[in-house]
KOLTIPA-307842 format. One line per field, with one value per residue (C-alpha): x, z, y. Coordinates in steps of 0.25 Angstrom, whole numbers, plus 5000, padded with zeros to 4 digits. Layout:
<votors>
east = [X,...]
up = [Z,...]
north = [Y,...]
</votors>
This chain:
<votors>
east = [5379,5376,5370,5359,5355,5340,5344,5358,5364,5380,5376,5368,5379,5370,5370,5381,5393,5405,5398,5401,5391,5396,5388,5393,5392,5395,5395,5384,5378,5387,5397,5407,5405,5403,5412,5412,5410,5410,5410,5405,5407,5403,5408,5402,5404,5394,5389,5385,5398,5402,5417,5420,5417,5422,5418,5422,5421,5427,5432,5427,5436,5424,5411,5403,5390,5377,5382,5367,5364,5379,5382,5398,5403,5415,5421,5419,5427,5438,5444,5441,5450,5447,5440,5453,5459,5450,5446,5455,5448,5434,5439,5444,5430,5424,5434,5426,5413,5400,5399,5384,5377,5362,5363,5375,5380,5379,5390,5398,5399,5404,5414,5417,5420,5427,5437,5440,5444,5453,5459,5455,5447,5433,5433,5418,5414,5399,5389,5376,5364,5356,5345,5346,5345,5333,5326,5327,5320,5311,5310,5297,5304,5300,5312,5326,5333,5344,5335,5322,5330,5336,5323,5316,5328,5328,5341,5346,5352,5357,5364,5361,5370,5380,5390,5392,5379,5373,5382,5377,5363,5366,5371,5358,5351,5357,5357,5342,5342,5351,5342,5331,5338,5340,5325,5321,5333,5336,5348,5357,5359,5373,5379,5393,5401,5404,5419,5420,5432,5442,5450,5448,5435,5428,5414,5414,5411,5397,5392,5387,5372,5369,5358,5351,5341,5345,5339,5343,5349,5356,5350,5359,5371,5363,5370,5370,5362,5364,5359,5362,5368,5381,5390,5405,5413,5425,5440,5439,5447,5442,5446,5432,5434,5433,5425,5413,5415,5413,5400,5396,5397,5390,5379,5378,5376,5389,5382,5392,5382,5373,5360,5347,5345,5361,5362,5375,5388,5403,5412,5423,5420,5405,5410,5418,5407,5407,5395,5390,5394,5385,5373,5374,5372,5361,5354,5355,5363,5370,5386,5395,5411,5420,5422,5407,5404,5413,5408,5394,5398,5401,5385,5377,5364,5355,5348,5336,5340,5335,5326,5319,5313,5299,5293,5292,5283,5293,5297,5292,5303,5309,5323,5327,5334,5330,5324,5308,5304,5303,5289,5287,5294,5279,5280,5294,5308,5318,5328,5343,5353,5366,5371,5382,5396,5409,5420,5431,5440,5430,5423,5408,5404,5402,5388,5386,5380,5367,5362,5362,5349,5353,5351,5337,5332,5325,5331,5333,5319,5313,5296,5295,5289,5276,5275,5267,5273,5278,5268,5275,5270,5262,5272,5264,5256,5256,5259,5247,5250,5245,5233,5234,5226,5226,5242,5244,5255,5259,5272,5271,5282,5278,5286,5289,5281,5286,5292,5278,5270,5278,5278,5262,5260,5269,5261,5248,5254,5256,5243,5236,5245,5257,5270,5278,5288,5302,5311,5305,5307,5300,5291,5284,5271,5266,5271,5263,5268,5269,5271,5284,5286,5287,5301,5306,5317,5310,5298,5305,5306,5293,5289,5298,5290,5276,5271,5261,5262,5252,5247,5247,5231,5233,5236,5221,5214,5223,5220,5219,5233,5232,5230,5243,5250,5263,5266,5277,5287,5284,5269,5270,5279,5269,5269,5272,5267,5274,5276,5271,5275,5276,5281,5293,5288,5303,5314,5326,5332,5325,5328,5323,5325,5324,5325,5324,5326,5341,5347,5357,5356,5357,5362,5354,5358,5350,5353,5348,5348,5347,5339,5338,5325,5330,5329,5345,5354,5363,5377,5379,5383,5367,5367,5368,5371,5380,5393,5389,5379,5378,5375,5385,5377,5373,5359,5356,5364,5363,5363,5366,5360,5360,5359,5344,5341,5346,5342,5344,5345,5340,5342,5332,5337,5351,5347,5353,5342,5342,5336,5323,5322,5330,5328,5330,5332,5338,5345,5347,5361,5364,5353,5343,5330,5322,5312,5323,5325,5310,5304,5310,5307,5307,5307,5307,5313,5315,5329,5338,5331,5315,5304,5301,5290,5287,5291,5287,5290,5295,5293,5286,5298,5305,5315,5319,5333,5331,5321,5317,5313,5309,5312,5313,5308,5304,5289,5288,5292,5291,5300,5293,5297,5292,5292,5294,5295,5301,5309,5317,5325,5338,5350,5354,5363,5352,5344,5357,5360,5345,5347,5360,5370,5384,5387,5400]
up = [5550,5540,5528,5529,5544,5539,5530,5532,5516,5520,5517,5503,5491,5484,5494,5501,5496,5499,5498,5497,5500,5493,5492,5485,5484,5471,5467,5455,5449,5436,5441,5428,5433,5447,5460,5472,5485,5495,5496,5505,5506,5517,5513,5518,5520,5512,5528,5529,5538,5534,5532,5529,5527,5521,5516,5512,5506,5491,5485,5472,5466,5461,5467,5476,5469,5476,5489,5495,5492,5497,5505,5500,5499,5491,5505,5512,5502,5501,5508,5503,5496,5482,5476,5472,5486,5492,5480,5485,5498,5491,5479,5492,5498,5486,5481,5479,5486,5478,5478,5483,5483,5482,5467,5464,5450,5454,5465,5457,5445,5453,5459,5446,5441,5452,5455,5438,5442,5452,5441,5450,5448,5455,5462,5460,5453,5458,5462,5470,5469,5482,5473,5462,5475,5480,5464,5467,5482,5479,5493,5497,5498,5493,5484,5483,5488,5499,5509,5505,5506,5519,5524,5518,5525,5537,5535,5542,5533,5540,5529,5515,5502,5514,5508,5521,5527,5513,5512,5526,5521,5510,5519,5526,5514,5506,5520,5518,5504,5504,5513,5506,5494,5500,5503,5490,5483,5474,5468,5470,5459,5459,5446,5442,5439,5426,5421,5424,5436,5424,5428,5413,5414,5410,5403,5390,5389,5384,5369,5369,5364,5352,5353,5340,5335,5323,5312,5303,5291,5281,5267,5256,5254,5265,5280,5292,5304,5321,5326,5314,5318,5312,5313,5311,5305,5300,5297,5297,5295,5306,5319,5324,5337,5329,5320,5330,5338,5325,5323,5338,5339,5325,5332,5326,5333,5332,5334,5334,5326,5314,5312,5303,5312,5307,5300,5291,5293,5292,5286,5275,5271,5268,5263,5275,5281,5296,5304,5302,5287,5285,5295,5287,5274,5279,5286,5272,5283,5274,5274,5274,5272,5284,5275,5271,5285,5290,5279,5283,5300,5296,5292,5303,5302,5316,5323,5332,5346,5352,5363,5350,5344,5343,5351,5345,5346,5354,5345,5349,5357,5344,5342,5329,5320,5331,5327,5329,5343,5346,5344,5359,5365,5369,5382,5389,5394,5401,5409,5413,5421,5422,5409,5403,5406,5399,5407,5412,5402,5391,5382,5380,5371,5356,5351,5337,5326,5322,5308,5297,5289,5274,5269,5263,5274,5288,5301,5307,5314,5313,5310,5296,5289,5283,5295,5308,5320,5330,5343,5353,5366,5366,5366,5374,5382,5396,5410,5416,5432,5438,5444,5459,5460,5458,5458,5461,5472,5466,5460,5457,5453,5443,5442,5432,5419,5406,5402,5395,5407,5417,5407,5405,5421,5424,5414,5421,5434,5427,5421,5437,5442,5448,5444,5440,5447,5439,5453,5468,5475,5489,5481,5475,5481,5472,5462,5451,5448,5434,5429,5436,5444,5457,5454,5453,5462,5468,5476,5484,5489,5485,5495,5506,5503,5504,5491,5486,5476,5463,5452,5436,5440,5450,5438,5431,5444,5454,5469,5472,5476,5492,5499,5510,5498,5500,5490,5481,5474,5462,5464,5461,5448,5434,5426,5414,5402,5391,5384,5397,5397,5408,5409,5416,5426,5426,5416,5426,5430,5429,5429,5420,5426,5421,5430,5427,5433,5436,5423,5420,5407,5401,5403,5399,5395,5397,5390,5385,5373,5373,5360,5353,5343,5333,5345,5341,5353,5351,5354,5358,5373,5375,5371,5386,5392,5400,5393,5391,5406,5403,5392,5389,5396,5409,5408,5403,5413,5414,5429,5430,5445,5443,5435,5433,5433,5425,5423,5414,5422,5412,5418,5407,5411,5406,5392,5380,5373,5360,5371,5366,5373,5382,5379,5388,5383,5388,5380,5383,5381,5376,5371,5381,5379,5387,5389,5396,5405,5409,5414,5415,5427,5423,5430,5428,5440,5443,5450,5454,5467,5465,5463,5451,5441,5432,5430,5419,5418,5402,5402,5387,5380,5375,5364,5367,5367,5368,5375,5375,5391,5391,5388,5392,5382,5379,5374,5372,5386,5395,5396,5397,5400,5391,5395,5382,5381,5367,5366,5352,5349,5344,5353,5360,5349,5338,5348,5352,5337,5334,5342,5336,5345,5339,5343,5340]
north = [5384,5371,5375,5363,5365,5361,5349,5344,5340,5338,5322,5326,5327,5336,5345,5345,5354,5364,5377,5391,5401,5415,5429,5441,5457,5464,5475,5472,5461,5459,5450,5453,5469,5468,5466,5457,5467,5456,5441,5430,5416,5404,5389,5376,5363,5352,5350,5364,5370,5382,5381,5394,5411,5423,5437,5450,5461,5464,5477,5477,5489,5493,5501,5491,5495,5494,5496,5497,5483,5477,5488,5487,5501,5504,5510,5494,5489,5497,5489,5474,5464,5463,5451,5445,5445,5438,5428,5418,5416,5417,5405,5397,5397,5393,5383,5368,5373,5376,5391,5395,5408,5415,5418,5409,5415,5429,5426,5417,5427,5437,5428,5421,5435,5441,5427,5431,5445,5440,5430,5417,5406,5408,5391,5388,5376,5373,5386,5385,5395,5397,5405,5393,5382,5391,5392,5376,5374,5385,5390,5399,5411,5424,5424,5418,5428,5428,5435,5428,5415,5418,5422,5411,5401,5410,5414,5428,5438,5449,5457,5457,5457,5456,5445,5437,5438,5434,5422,5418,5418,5411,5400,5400,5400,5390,5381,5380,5379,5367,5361,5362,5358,5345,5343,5346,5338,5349,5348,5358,5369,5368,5375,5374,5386,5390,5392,5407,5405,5408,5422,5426,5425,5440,5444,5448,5463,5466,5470,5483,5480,5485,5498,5497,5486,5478,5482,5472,5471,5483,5485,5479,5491,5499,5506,5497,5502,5502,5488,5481,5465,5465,5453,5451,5439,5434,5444,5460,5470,5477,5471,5464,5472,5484,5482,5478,5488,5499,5491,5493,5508,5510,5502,5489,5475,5467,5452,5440,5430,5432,5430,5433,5447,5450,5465,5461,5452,5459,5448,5451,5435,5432,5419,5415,5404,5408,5405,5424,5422,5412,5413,5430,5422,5412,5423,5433,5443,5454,5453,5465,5465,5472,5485,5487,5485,5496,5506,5504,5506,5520,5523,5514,5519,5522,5511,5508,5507,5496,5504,5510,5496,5494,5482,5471,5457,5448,5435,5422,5415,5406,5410,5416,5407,5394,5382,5380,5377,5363,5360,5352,5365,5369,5374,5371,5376,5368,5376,5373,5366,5373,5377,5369,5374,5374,5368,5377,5380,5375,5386,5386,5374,5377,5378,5371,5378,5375,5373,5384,5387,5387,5400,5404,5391,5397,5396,5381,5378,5393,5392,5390,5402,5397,5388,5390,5397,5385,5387,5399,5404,5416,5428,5435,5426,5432,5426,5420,5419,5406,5405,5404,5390,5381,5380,5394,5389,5376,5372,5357,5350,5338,5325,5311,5311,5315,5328,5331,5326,5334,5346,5345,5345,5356,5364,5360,5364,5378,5379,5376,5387,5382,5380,5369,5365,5357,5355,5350,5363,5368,5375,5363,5361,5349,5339,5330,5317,5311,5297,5295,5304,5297,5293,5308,5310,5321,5313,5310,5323,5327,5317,5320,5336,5329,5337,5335,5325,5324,5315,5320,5323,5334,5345,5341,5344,5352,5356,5368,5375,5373,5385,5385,5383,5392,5402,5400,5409,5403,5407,5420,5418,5419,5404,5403,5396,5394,5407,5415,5428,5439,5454,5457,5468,5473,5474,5471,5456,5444,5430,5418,5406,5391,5378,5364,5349,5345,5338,5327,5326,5339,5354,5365,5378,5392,5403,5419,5427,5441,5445,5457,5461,5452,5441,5440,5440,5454,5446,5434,5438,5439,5423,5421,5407,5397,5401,5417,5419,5434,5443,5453,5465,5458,5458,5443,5432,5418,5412,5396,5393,5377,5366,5366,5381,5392,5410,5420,5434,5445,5459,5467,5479,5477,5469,5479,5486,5475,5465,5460,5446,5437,5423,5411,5396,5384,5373,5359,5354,5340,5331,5334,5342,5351,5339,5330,5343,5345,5356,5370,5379,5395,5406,5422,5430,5445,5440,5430,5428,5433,5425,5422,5429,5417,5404,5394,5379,5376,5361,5357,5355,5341,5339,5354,5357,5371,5382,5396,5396,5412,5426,5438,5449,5463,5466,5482,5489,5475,5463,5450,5436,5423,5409,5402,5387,5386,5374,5370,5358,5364,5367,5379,5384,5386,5394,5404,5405,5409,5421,5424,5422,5417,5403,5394]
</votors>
């Protein structure tokens, strides 16, 4: 069966590839943990022929897991090859074809991982995600599920989480989806894997968190106390091994930077200019020598666990130690292509260090004492839904003008209602045009779709929202302004989302810290971004589903108690600013595939180069989410250092 039966793409070069559908049961969700149980993989050709099928089960060694969603008893795969038996056969089917599944990355970890137990090299260069292809068509579907996508596409699916029938489906699905692709002419979101086929490749084991809160620094000859933020530098006596690990069970915090929230710094040479030794000095940080340190190990006094701290007023969303927010940084956010990638066999690129306040000087750009507050979002400002009319169903894409015209009109559109719209999707019902707009490569399109097509006027005195307009899934989501907040009604996954228009000029990265009380990250594994996708404990991941769209998936339930706030920004890499990169689509989700629960459209920003786009934070019992819009003009190192985070 051709995979464009409704819109033949063999003779479009972007369309047109080697592909190979695969679909994957595991034993879990943690791909460093967790098992193949059984594979699937279908191959075919740029005209749509299928060239090639193969599937079977795996025996992990392991126990299958929830066997009453896959329905994989350790008894059916008894007898099953082992994953490195088979891998062979699978590399060969995926060797020079872009690898294509329903939530891409989750599949390709697992494969990435198992091809690196099996010491092979896991032959996938480019990746394509169905869910990420769908996020761009917008489809009205209930959700972008495989079973709401296949219904939707009036696919059959005859058995669920069953590997071969799902691939099928997928086939189905992604036939239709290619299709409409093709009609909208929108790019393909096709990502580029990341170096991970090495055999050596294997995660880092996670830090224990520590269970205390910091509270702060010891009195002058007085004990030292669990919680305290100790850090280490220079030669020891003591193997480092060692003498971390003795720090750890007496229940200090063994951080890998200093800071101004550090409790004391262990060097036998004060004087020995490393980048500690000298941020402990600027920052007044007491310094103790290896032998008085290990004297005062023996006497640790108690600490506060963190379940026992008091609420506090959540910060406003300026880092500590950054530089003031850009004051044209009103009201946007850009979001990201895919993020830069070292080259095989290239390490991560060196970060340079930003200038040192002397000592007795404040913090490069932080608000001047006796000066006023730069203007900040309210904290607390709640959601405010959109009205039904009259744009309760519109979602208007605006084209031409300049940055601050198109970013004026998409706010207007908010205000009446609707939601903005950044990319030509089937769920645009309308688009404004601007002073030169007509020669967007998109009107072409727009045209071909007969949409309604409006001048700048439209926004002052709107029609009334039609009344067979069909509801959208972006209908139901809350809009937010600048600073809106919303509760979180549950404290399990969700995902934050952040799209923009294609780029060629530019790469944009986006990345997560996770923050304790003293808004400081607890090691530098919760700085999570392209070279480091996950935190140490799981719970924070960064998923790369194209080059124009980005998420951080937070699993709240499994943030170590310290975690006060996850904050989400983007940074422009090069010369480029976020007002070169326009508008920046986000969206909050319960999920990979739900629908969303609110979006925001972050498009105020100019001579940015970097952005808070949101976070993710407790206020007393709840969690809450914040879409913040804070823009700065510094680069993305100054802001990783302001939250402590160690960087070469």
């Amino acid at each position: 069966m051709p995979l464009a039966a409704a819109l033949d793409v063999s003779h479009l070069p972007d369309y047109a590839y080697d592909w190979a559908l695969v679909d994957v049961e595991t034993s879990g969700l943690i791909a460093r943990r967790d098992r193949i149980l059984s594979i699937a993989v279908l191959t075919f050709g740029p005209d749509g022929t299928q060239t090639g099928e193969y599937s079977t089960l795996v025996n992990p060694g392991c126990d299958p897991g929830p066997v009453h969603i896959h329905g994989l008893t350790a008894e059916r795969l008894r007898g099953a090859p082992a994953f490195e038996q088979v891998a062979g056969r699978i590399g060969a089917l995926l060797q020079d074809r872009v690898m294509v599944a329903h939530n891409a990355q989750f599949d390709y970890d697992f494969l990435a991982h198992e091809f690196a137990r099996a010491r092979l090299c896991l032959p996938v260069n480019q990746r394509l995600c169905t869910l990420a292809l769908n996020r761009r068509v917008e489809p009205p579907a209930a959700d972008l599920s495989l079973a709401s996508l296949a219904a939707h596409y009036g696919v059959p699916q005859t058995r669920a989480h069953d590997a071969l029938d799902d691939t099928r489906v997928l086939a189905g699905i992604f036939r239709s989806s290619l299709s409409e692709a093709a009609r909208l002419d929108v790019p393909l979101p096709l990502v580029p894997c990341p170096p991970r086929q090495d055999p050596r490749f294997a995660p880092k084991p996670p830090k224990s968190p520590c269970a205390y809160r910091n509270p702060g620094r010891p009195a002058p000859g007085g004990p030292l106390v669990q919680g305290m933020k100790i850090a280490v530098t220079g030669e020891t006596a003591t193997s480092r091994a060692e003498l971390v690990a003795r720090a750890v069970a007496a229940g200090l915090n063994i951080m890998s930077s200093v800071s101004r929230h550090t409790s004391a710094l262990v060097t036998n040479d004060a004087a020995s200019g490393s980048a500690k030794a000298r941020r402990a000095i600027a920052e007044g940080v007491p310094i103790l020598d290896e032998r008085t340190f290990l004297g005062l190990l023996s006497e640790v006094r108690p600490g506060t666990p963190h379940e026992q701290q008091p609420s506090k007023k959540i910060p406003e969303a300026t880092p500590p130690d950054a530089p003031t927010p850009s004051p044209t940084a009103t009201a946007a956010v850009t979001a990201v292509p895919e993020p830069r990638r070292p080259e095989p066999g290239q390490s991560a690129p060196r970060r340079p260090e930003p200038e040192r306040p002397e000592p007795g000087q404040s913090a490069p750009g932080r608000p001047d004492p006796e000066g006023p507050e730069p203007s900040r979002p309210d904290p607390e400002r709640p959601a405010a839904r959109r009205p039904a009319r009259p744009f309760g169903r519109r979602r208007v894409l605006v084209l031409g003008g300049t940055h601050e015209e198109a970013s004026a009109a998409r706010s207007r559109v908010v205000e009446l209602g609707g939601a903005a719209a950044i990319n030509l999707s089937a769920s645009v019902t309308d688009v404004v045009l601007l002073p030169g707009g007509e020669l967007d490569r998109r009107m072409n399109r727009v045209t071909s779709l007969e949409l309604p097509v409006h001048a700048p006027g439209w926004l002052g005195d709107p029609s009334a929202e039609p009344a067979d307009a069909p509801a959208r899934d972006g209908a139901t989501a809350d809009v937010l302004p600048r600073g809106g907040v919303i509760d979180l009604p549950t404290a399990g996954r969700w995902h934050v989302s952040a799209s923009w228009a294609q780029q060629t000029n530019c790469e944009i990265d986006v990345v997560a810290f996770v923050l304790d009380e003293d808004e400081q990250v607890s090691c530098d594994g919760d700085f999570v971004f392209y070279g480091a996708p996950e935190s140490p404990d799981g719970a924070t991941r960064l998923l790369c589903d194209g080059p124009t769209e980005q998420s951080i998936a937070v699993d709240l339930a499994a943030l170590p108690p310290a975690a006060r706030r996850i904050a989400i920004a983007a940074a422009v890499d090069g010369a480029a600013t976020f007002g070169d990169v326009g508008a920046v689509h986000l969206s909050l989700a319960p999920g990979v595939d739900a629908p969303a629960a609110a979006q925001a459209t972050l498009d105020a920003a100019t001579s940015e180069r970097t952005l808070l786009l949101a976070e993710i934070y407790r206020r007393g019992p709840r969690w809450r989410f914040r879409a913040v819009g804070q823009g700065y003009d510094h680069g993305l190192e100054a802001l990783v250092r302001g939250y402590g985070v160690d960087v070469e």
